[in-house]
Structure formats: C-alpha cells, structure tokens
N, C-alpha and C positions, 0 to 999 in steps of 0.2 A: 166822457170818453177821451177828450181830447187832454184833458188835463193827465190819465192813465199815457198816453202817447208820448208828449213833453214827457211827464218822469222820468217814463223810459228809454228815450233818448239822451234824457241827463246821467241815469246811469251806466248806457253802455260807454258813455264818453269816461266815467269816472273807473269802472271796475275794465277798460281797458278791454273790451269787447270787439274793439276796431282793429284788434289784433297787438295793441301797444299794452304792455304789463305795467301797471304805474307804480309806483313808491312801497305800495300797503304789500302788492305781490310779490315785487323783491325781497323786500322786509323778509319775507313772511320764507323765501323759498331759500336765503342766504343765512338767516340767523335761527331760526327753528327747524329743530330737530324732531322734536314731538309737543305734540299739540300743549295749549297750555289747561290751566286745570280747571274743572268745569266743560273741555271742549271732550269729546270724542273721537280717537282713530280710526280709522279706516281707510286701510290702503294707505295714499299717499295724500287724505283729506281729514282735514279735522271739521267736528261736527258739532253744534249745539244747539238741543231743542230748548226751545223758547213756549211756554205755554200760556202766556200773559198773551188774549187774544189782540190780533191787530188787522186791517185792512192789509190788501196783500203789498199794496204799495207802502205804508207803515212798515208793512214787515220785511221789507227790502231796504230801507232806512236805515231800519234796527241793525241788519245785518252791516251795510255798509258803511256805519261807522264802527261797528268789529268788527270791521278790515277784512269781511267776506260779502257772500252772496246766499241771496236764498237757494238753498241746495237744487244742484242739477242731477239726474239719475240716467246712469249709462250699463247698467245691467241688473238682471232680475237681484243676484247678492244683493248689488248695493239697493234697490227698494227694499227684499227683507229685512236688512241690516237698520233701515230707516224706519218701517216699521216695527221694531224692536225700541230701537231710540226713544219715539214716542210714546210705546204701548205700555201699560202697567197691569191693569186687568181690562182694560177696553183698547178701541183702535179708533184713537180723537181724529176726526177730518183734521188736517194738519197742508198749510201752505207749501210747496215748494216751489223752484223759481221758473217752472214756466209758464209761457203767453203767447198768446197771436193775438195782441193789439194792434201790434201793424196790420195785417191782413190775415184777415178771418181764417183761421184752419192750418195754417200756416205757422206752426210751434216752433219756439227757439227758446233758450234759457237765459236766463239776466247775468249767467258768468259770461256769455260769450262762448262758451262750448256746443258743441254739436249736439243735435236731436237727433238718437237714433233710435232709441229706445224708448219706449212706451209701455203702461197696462193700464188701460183705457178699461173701465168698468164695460157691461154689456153694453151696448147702442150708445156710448159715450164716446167722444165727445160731442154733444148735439143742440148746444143752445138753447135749451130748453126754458121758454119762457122770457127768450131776449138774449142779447148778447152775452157771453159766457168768457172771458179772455184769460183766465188765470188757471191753473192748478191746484188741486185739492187732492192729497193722498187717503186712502180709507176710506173710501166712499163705497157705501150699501153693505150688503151681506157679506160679499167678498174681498173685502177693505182696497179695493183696486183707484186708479183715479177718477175723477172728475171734471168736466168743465164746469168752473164757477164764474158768479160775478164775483168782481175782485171788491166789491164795499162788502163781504162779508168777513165779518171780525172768527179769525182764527189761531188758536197756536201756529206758531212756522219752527222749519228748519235754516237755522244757516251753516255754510260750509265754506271751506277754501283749500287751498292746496297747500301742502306743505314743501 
C-alpha cells in the first residue's frame, strides 16, 4: 500500500495535479490540434486503449510517458464513449485513473481533475475482501465500475487533453 501512495504522490507532482500544467500539457494544448494516430477524439481529449494487461500503477506509467493519464470520466457520454473504445464483442474490465489511496472512499483522479461523476456497480464501491483503491470500468452484468485491488493486471485507458 504504501508504495501505491509514494507513486501517487510522484505522479501528481509529474502530471501537474497541484494545479501546475507541466511541459507534456503545454506541448500537448499549444501544438495539437487533433490527436495523433492510434489515439482517439473526444471532445477536447484524445484517448488510447491499451489492452497489453498491467497493474493499475503500470498502467499509469504507460500512460505518463504518452504524455497522458489514465483516463478520468466526467459524464455518463464520456463512460459510453469509453466503453465503446474498449468493447469489440465483450466489455474487458479495463483500468481507468481513479483511487482513494490516500483516504479510503475518498475518490480523485490521477489527472488532477475533479470527481463528480461516477457509475458505481450495485453495492459498489465496497472493499470487498480487503482494501480496494483503484477503478475498474465493466464490472458484472451491467459493465458499470468497480472497486479493485490495484496488483490486478488489466487493459487501461489513457487520456489527455488537447
């Protein structure tokens, strides 16, 4: 757990979560226009499912050396839009970037954006079986989310802003 902690503390420093946009965000908000190829539009985020499985922290890695984050979701569009992303003929549990490492229940996203928005499978999110800190989209019958352990190897989403 404590090593989930430190990470995440190293990444909000890096992906500028403190409120400061660093280098990769400028880059990314001053020179592209549209996403580049391989990534996915949306709105004003580009997007790429990654299905090579990885721990959730792995899969924040991945994402923030391409100069994103594990995707944040702020309205029901944008989770259909992400379950599409992912989906082919199934709906793969798939990581996105949020957590309550720091304090239990307590959700925020690894861009640094606001938690307003949620689809919490029924009686989810609930620790079930031990600590739970990470997100899993597609979870059970109704592919809504999950609270997961974060050592479970997953496809992910990353995102960023354009």
């Amino acid at each position: 757990m404590w090593t989930i902690l430190l990470f995440l503390c190293a990444v909000f420093v890096q992906s500028g979560a403190r409120g400061e946009k660093d280098d990769r965000n400028k880059r990314n908000e001053t020179i592209l226009k549209h996403c580049p190829s391989e990534w996915t539009e949306n709105g004003q985020r580009c997007y790429l499912h990654v299905s090579a499985p990885k721990n959730w922290v792995g899969a924040e890695q991945h994402c923030l050396g391409l100069g994103a984050n594990l995707a944040s979701v702020h309205s029901l569009d944008e989770y259909t839009f992400l379950q599409q992303l992912v989906s082919s003929n199934s709906h793969p549990v798939t990581w996105i970037g949020g957590t309550d490492a720091f304090q239990n229940r307590v959700w925020f996203w690894s861009d640094g954006s606001l938690f307003h928005y949620s689809a919490w499978a029924a009686g989810e999110p609930n620790n079930a079986g031990g600590r739970e800190p990470c997100i899993a989209i597609n979870w059970g019958d109704d592919h809504k989310w999950n609270d997961a352990p974060c050592h479970l190897r997953l496809g992910f989403i990353c995102s960023f802003k354009l």
